[in-house]
N, C-alpha and C positions, 0 to 999 in steps of 0.2 A: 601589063608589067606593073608589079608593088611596088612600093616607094625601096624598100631595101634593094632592089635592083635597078633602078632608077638612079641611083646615088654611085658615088665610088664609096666603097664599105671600108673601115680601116680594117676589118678583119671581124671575126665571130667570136663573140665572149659569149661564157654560157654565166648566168646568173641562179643561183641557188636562194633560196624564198624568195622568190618573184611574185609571188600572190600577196608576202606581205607588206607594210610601208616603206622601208626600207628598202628592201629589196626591188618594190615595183617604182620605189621615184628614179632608184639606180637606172634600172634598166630603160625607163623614159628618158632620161639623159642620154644614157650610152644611146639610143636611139635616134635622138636627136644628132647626137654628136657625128652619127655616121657608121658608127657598128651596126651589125646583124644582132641580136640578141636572140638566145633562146633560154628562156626561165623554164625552170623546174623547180617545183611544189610539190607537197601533200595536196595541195587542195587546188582549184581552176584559179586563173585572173587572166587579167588582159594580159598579161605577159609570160603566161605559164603554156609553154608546147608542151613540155613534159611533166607527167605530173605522177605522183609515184615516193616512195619512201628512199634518200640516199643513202639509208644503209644496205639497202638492196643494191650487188655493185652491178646490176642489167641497168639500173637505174641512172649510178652513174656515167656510167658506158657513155647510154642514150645521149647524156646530157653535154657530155663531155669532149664527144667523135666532132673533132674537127676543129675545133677549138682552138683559138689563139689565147685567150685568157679569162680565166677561169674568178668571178666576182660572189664570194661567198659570204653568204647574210645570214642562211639558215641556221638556227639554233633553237634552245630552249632558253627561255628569257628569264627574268628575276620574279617575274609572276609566278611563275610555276616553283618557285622555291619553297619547300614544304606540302605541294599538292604532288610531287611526282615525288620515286625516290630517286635517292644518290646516285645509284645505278645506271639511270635513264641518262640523267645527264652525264655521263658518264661517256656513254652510247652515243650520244645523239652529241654533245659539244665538240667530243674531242675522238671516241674512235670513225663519226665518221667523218670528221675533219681530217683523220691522215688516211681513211679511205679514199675521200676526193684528193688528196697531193700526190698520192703515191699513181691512182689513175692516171691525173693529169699529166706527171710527167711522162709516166709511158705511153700517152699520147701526143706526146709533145708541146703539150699547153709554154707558151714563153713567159706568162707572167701571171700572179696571182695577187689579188688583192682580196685582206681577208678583214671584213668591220667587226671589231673588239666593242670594248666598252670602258669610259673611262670608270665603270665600276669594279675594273680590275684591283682599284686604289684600293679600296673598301675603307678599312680601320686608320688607313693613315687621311682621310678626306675629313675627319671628323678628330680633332684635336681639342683638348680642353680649356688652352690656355692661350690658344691665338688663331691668327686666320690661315689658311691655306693657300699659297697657289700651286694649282694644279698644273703641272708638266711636264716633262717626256725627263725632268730627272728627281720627280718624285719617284719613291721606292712605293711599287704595290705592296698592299698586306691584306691579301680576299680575307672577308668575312665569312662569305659562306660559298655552297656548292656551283653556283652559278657562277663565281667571282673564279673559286679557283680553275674551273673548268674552263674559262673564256683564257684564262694566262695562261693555262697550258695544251690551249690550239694557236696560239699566240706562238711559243716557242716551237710549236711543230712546223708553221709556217716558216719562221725565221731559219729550223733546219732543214728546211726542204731542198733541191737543187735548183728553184725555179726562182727565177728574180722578182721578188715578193715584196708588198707594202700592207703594213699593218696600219691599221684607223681607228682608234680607241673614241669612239664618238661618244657626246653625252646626252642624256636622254632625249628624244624627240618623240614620245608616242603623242595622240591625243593625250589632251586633258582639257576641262573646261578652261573658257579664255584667262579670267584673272587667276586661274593658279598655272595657267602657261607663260604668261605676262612676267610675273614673278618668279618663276625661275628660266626665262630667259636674262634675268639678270646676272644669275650666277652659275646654272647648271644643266641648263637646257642649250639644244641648239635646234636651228631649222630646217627641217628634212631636206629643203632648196640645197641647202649649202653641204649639206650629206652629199648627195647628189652631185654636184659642181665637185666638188673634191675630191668622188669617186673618177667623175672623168679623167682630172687632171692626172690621177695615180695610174689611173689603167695608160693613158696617153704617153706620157713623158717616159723617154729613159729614165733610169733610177737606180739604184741598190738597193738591197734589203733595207727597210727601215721600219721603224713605229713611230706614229706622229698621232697628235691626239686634235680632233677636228672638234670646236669651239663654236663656229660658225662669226655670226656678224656681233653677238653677243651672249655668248656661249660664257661658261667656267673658265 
């Protein structure tokens, strides 16, 4: 007998980039926490059953069948801005973002959580003439293709039928330790608390909402 049968399971979320950081601390949590998890990738990890492209909807499917809630990480990030074209992200942010909603509900997924960025802000994060605080009633203004394509699987979420929470998290990739240090002062947070906050979202009742994840020492 595995440890996921061993346990009483609060139910099966399927995690979308589960190979990558994000997506694989999510789904260690959710694991912890007592979920089934099953990730799906492009690419293998400890946390990836299925592994396969989700613009392909056999892919979705897979991923999808059975599902109580649906934890979506995958995208194309800010790195790729200028090495792919508009198109891609295009593809890959947002049509198959309401290819996975539109799935999920006809599978009956109950809830979805979907991690944003708070680089949705973009143009209004950087002012000339004072300081910022960043929060859920700052106005976005994307800068570029990544920016706008994240708000608007954002708004697909929020129109979907499924009772949905958006996470506009701020950066947490690697970086060497003193330029991690230093924007954990203002613009970083800790994949930990990524993680911890994804549980809470998938766990609790709630309504749709967007809340923007800061961490212990975030922006």
């Amino acid at each position: 007998m595995d440890r996921a049968t061993e346990r009483a399971p609060a139910g099966l979320v399927a995690v979308t980039g589960s190979s990558g950081r994000v997506g694989a601390a999510l789904a260690a949590a959710l694991d912890a926490a007592g979920w089934v998890v099953r990730g799906v990738d492009r690419v293998p990890g400890r946390w990836t059953s299925v592994v396969g492209d989700l613009r392909d909807r056999l892919v979705r499917l897979a991923a999808l069948q059975s599902a109580d809630v649906l934890v979506h990480t995958a995208a194309l990030h800010a790195p790729h801005v200028g090495r792919l074209a508009d198109d891609e992200f295009r593809a890959v942010n947002v049509g198959m973002t309401a290819g996975l909603l539109d799935d999920a509900a006809g599978l009956g997924a109950r809830r979805v959580l979907y991690i944003s960025s708070t680089s949705v802000y973009g143009h209004a994060l950087v002012p000339t003439d004072r300081a910022v605080w960043v929060d859920e009633q700052l106005t976005p203004l994307p800068r570029d293709i990544y920016d706008e394509t994240k708000l608007a699987a954002e708004e697909l979420v929020a129109a979907c039928p499924i009772s949905s929470v958006t996470l506009r998290i701020s950066r947490c990739f690697p970086e060497p330790l003193p330029v991690r240090v230093r924007h954990l002062l203002h613009r970083a947070v800790d994949v930990a608390d990524v993680a911890a906050a994804g549980v809470l979202a998938v766990t609790h009742s709630t309504v749709k909402t967007t809340a923007r994840c800061r961490g212990r020492a975030g922006p």
